[in-house]
C-alpha positions as a Markdown table, in Angstrom:
| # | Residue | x | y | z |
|---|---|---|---|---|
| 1 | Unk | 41.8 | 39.1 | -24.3 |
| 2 | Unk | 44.0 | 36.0 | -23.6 |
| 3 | Unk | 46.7 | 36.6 | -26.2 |
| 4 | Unk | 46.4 | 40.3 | -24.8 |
| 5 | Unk | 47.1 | 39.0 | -21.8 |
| 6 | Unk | 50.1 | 36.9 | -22.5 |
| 7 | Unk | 51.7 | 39.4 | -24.7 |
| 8 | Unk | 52.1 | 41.4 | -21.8 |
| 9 | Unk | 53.4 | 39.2 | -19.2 |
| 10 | Unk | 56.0 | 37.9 | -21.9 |
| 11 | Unk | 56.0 | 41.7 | -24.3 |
| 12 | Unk | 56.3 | 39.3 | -27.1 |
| 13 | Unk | 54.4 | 41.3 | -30.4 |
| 14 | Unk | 53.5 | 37.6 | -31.3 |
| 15 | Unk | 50.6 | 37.4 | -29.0 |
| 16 | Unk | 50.0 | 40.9 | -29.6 |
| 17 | Unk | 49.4 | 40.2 | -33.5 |
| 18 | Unk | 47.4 | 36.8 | -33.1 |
| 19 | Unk | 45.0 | 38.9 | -30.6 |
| 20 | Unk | 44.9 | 41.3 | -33.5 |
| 21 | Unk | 44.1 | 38.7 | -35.9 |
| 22 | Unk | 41.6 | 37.0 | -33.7 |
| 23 | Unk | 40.0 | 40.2 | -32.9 |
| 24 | Unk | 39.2 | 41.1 | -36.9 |
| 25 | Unk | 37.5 | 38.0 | -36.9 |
| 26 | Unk | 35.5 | 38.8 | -34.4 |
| 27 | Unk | 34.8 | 42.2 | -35.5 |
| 28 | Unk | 33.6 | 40.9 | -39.1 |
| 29 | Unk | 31.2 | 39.1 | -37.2 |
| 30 | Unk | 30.3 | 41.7 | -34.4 |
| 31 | Unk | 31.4 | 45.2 | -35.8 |
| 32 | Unk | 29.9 | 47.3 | -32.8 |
| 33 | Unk | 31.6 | 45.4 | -30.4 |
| 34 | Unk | 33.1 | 48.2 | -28.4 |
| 35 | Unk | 35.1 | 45.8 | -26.6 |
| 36 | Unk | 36.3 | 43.8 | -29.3 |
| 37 | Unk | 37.4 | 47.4 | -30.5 |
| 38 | Unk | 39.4 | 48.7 | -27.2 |
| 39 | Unk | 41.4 | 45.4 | -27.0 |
| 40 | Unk | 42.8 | 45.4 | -30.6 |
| 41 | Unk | 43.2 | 49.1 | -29.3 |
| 42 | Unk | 45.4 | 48.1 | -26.7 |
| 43 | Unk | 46.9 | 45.1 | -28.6 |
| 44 | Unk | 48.5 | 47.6 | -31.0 |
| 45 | Unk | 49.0 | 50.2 | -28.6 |
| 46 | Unk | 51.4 | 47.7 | -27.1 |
| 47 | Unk | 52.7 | 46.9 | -30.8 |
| 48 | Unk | 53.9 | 50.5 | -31.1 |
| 49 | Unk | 50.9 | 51.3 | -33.7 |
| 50 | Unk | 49.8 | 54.5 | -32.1 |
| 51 | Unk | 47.6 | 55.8 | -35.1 |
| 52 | Unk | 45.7 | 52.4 | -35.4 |
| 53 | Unk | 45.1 | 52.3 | -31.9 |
| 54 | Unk | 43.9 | 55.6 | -31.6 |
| 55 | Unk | 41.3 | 54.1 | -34.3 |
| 56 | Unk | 40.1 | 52.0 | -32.3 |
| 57 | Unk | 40.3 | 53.7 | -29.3 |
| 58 | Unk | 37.8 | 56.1 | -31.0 |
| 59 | Unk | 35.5 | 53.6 | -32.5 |
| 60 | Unk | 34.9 | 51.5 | -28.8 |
| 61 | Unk | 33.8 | 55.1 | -27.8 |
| 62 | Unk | 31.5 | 55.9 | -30.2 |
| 63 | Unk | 29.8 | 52.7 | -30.1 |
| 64 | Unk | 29.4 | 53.2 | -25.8 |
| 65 | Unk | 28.0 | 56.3 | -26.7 |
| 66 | Unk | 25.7 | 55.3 | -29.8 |
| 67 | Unk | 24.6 | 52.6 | -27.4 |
| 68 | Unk | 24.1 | 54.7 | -24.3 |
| 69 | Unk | 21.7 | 56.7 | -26.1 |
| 70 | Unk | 20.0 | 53.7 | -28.2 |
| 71 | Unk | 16.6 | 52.5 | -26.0 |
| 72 | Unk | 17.3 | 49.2 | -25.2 |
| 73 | Unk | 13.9 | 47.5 | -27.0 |
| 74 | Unk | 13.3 | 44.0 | -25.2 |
| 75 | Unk | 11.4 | 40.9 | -27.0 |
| 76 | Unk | 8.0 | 40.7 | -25.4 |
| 77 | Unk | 9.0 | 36.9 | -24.1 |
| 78 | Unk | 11.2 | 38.7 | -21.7 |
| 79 | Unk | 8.2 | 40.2 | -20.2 |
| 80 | Unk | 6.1 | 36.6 | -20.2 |
């Protein structure tokens, strides 16, 4: 989100692509990470890479809506 950040202020695609690189990373680790998914959105949004925004643009929303309708199931020590 910081190299999202600082892209803008400076609209350098330099940020832009690191923020895209850092956020693969993350989403090999964390693949319904809607977030993750809406900033690399943006990121290449503001890279000119409407088609591979719209990408993930659609994924962040189908994971808020896979996860609105998932029951949230909590460990029993929650409860202790």
């Amino acid at each position: 989100e910081t190299l999202e950040k600082i892209g803008a202020m400076r609209m350098d695609d330099q940020y832009f692509d690191a923020a895209v690189q850092t956020l693969n990373l993350v989403l090999d680790k964390l693949p319904d990470s809607a977030s993750a998914w809406n900033h690399a959105g943006v990121c290449l949004k503001e890279m000119g890479k409407a088609e591979m925004a719209k990408t993930c643009f659609d994924r962040a929303r189908d994971i808020r809506l896979w996860k609105k309708d998932k029951p949230i199931v909590r460990k029993r020590e929650e409860y202790l």
